[in-house]
KELODREN-410437 format. One record per residue (C-alpha): x, y, z. Coordinates in pm, 1 decimal, padded with zeros to 6 digits. Layout:
N
((X; Y; Z))
...
This chain:
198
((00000.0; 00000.0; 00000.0))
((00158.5; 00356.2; -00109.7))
((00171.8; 00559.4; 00194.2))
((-00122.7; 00794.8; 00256.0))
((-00128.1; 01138.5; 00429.2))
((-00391.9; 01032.0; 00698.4))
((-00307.5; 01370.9; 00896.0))
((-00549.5; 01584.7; 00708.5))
((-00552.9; 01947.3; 00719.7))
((-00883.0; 02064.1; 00820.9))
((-01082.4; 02151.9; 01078.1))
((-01055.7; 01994.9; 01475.3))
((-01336.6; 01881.1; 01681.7))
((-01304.0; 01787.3; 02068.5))
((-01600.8; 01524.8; 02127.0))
((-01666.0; 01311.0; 02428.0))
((-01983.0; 01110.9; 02554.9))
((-02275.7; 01337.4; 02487.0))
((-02101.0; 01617.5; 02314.6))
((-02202.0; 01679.4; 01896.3))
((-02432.6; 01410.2; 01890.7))
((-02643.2; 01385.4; 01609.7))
((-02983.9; 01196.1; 01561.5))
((-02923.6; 00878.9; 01329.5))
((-03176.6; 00796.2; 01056.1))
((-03382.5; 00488.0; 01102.8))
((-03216.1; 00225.0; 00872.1))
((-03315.9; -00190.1; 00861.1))
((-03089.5; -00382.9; 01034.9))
((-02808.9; -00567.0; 00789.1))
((-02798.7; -00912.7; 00749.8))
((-02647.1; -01183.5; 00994.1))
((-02373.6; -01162.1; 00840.9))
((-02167.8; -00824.0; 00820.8))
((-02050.4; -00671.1; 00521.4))
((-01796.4; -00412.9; 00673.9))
((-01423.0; -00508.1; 00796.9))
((-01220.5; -00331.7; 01011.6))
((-00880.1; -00363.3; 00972.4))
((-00572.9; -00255.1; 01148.6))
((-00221.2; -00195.6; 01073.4))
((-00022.8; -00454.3; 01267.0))
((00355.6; -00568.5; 01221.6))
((00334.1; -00392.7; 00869.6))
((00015.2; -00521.4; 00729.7))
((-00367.8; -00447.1; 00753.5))
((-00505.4; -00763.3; 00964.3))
((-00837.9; -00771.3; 01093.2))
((-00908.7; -00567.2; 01424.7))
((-00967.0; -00873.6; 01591.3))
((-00658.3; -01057.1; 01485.5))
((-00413.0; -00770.1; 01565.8))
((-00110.6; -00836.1; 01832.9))
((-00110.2; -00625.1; 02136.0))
((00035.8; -00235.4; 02102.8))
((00275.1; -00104.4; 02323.5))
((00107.1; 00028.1; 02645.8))
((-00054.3; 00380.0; 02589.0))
((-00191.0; 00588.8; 02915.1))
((-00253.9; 00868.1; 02700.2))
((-00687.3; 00973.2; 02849.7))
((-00695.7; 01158.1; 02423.9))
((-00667.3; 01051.1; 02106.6))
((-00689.8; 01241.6; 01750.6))
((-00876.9; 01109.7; 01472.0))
((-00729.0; 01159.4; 01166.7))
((-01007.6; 01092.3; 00884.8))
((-00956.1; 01057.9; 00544.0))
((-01234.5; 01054.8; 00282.4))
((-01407.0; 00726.3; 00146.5))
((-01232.2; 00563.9; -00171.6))
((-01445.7; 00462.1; -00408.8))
((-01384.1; 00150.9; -00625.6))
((-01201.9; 00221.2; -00929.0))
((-01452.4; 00073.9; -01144.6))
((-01721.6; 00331.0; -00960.2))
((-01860.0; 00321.8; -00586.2))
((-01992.3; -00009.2; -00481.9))
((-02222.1; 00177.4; -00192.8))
((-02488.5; 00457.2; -00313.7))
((-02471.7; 00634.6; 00006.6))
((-02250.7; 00559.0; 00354.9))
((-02289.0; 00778.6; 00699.2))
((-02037.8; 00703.6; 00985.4))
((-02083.9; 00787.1; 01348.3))
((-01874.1; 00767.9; 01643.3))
((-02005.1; 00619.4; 01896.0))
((-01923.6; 00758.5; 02249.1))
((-02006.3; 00547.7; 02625.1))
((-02235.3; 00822.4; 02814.9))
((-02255.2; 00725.5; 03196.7))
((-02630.4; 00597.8; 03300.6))
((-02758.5; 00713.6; 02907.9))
((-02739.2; 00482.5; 02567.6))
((-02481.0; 00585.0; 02318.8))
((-02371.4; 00951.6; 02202.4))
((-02345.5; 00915.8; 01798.7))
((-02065.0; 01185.8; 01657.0))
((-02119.0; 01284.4; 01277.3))
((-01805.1; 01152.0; 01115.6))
((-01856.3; 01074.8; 00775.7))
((-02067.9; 01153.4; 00479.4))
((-02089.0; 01003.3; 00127.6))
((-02311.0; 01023.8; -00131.9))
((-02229.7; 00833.8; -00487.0))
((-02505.7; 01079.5; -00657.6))
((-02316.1; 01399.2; -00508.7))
((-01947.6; 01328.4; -00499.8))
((-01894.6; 01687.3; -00461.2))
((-02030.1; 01680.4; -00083.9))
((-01846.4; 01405.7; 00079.3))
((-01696.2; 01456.7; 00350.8))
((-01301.6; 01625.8; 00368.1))
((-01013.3; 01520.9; 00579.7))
((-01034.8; 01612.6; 00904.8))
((-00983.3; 01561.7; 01278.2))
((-01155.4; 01521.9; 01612.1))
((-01027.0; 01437.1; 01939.5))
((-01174.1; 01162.9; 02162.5))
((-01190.6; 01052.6; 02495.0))
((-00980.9; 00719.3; 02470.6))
((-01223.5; 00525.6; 02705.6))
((-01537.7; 00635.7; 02574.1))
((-01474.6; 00586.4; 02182.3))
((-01574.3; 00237.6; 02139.7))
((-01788.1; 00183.7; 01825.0))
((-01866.1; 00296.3; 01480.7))
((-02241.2; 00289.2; 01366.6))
((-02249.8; 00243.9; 00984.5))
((-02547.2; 00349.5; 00798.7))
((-02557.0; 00280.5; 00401.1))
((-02724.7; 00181.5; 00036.5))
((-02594.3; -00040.2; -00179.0))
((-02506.4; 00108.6; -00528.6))
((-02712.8; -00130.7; -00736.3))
((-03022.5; -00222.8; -00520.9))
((-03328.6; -00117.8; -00679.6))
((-03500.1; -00076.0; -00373.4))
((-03240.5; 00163.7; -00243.6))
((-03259.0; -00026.6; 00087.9))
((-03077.3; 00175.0; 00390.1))
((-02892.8; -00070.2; 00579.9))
((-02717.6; -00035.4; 00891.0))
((-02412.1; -00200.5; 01129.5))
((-02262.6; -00139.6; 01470.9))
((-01811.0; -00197.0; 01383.2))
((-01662.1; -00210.7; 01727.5))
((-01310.1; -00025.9; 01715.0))
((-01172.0; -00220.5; 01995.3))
((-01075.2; -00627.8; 01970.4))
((-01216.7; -00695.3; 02289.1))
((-01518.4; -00579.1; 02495.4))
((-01325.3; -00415.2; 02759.5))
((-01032.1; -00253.5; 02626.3))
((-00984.1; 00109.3; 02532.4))
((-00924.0; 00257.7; 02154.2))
((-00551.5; 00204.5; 02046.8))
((-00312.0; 00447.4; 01824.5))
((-00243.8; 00296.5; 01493.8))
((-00355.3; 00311.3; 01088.8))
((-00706.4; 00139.8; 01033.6))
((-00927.0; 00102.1; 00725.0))
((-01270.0; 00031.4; 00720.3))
((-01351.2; -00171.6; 00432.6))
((-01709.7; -00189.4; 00266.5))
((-01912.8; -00437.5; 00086.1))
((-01764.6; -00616.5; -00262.3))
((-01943.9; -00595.2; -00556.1))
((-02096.3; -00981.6; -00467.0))
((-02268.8; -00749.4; -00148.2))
((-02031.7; -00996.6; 00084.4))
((-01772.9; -00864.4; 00293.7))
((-01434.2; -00771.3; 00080.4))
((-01136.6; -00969.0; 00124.1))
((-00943.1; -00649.4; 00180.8))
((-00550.1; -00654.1; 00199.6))
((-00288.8; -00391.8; 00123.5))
((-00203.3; -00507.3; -00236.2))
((-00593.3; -00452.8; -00274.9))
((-00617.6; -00089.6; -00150.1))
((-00441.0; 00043.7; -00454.0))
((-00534.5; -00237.3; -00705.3))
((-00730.3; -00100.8; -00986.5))
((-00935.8; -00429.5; -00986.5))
((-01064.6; -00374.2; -00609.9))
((-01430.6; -00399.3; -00574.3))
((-01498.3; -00224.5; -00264.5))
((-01540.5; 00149.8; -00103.8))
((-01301.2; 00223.5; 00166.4))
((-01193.5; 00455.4; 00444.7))
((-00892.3; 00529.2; 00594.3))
((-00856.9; 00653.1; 00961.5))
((-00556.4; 00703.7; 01180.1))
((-00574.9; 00721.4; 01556.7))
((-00330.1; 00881.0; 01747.2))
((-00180.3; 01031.5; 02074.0))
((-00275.7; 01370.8; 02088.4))
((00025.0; 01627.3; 02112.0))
């Protein structure tokens, strides 16, 4: 994969449980199955989240976001539209949902720039995907819950991650490195970079 400037220059938000939350649009719920992968880059490759080797200890309480835009398949988007959330731990509430991401295949023009946001490093625990599919007919929204951590207890960790959408088979993408920047690759894709903040 050819290196990527994930620090983007744009603007900085500083969100935490309850702060910039955002209603979410009632979508079905996806299929058994999910059709997103989160990856993370571990010893030098993208492995799935789940699959990744421990990081060096971090005690840092905030961490920067560094959000690239989606990457379309070369062959033209696979999803019609995609809207990513944040999703922040509130004490004694449900779930704080932060903006993060906008795409829209019909309006290319308005999705969303690089950017940044800082997070609370113990709160930060999901991403809520909402999305269409580009060639359903029924234009069904669809949505998913991603958790950013491997397990159920520990907090977000610094490193490169992509978020990987459906294939063009609507099954989840086999997505490796070589892949990213393959002009063959059949599925969306966003890039995201977590790190200590300085």
């Amino acid at each position: 994969m050819k290196r990527r400037q994930f620090l983007g220059a744009g603007r900085v938000a500083l969100v935490g449980a309850g702060i910039a939350a955002l209603p979410l649009r009632h979508a079905a719920a996806s299929e058994a199955a999910p059709r997103f992968r989160l990856l993370r880059r571990d010893g030098g490759r993208l492995r799935p989240l789940v699959d990744c080797g421990a990081q060096p200890a971090c005690d840092a309480a905030r961490l920067v976001v560094h959000l690239q835009p989606l990457q379309p398949a070369p062959g033209g988007a696979t999803l019609a539209r995609l809207r990513l959330s944040a999703m922040f731990d509130a004490l004694g509430a449900p779930q704080s949902p932060f903006h993060m991401l906008h795409f829209s295949a019909a309006d290319p023009a308005g999705t969303t720039r690089p950017y940044r946001f800082m997070a609370a490093r113990e709160s930060l625990r999901a991403l809520q995907i909402e999305y269409s599919l580009h060639d359903d007919p029924a234009d069904t929204c669809r949505s998913e819950r991603c958790s950013l951590v491997a397990q159920p207890f520990a907090a977000l960790e610094p490193g490169d991650y992509v978020l990987a959408g459906p294939a063009r088979d609507r099954l989840a993408a086999n997505a490796t490195d070589g892949l990213l920047d393959d002009p063959a690759r059949d599925f969306d894709y966003v890039a995201f970079r977590i790190a200590v903040a300085g």
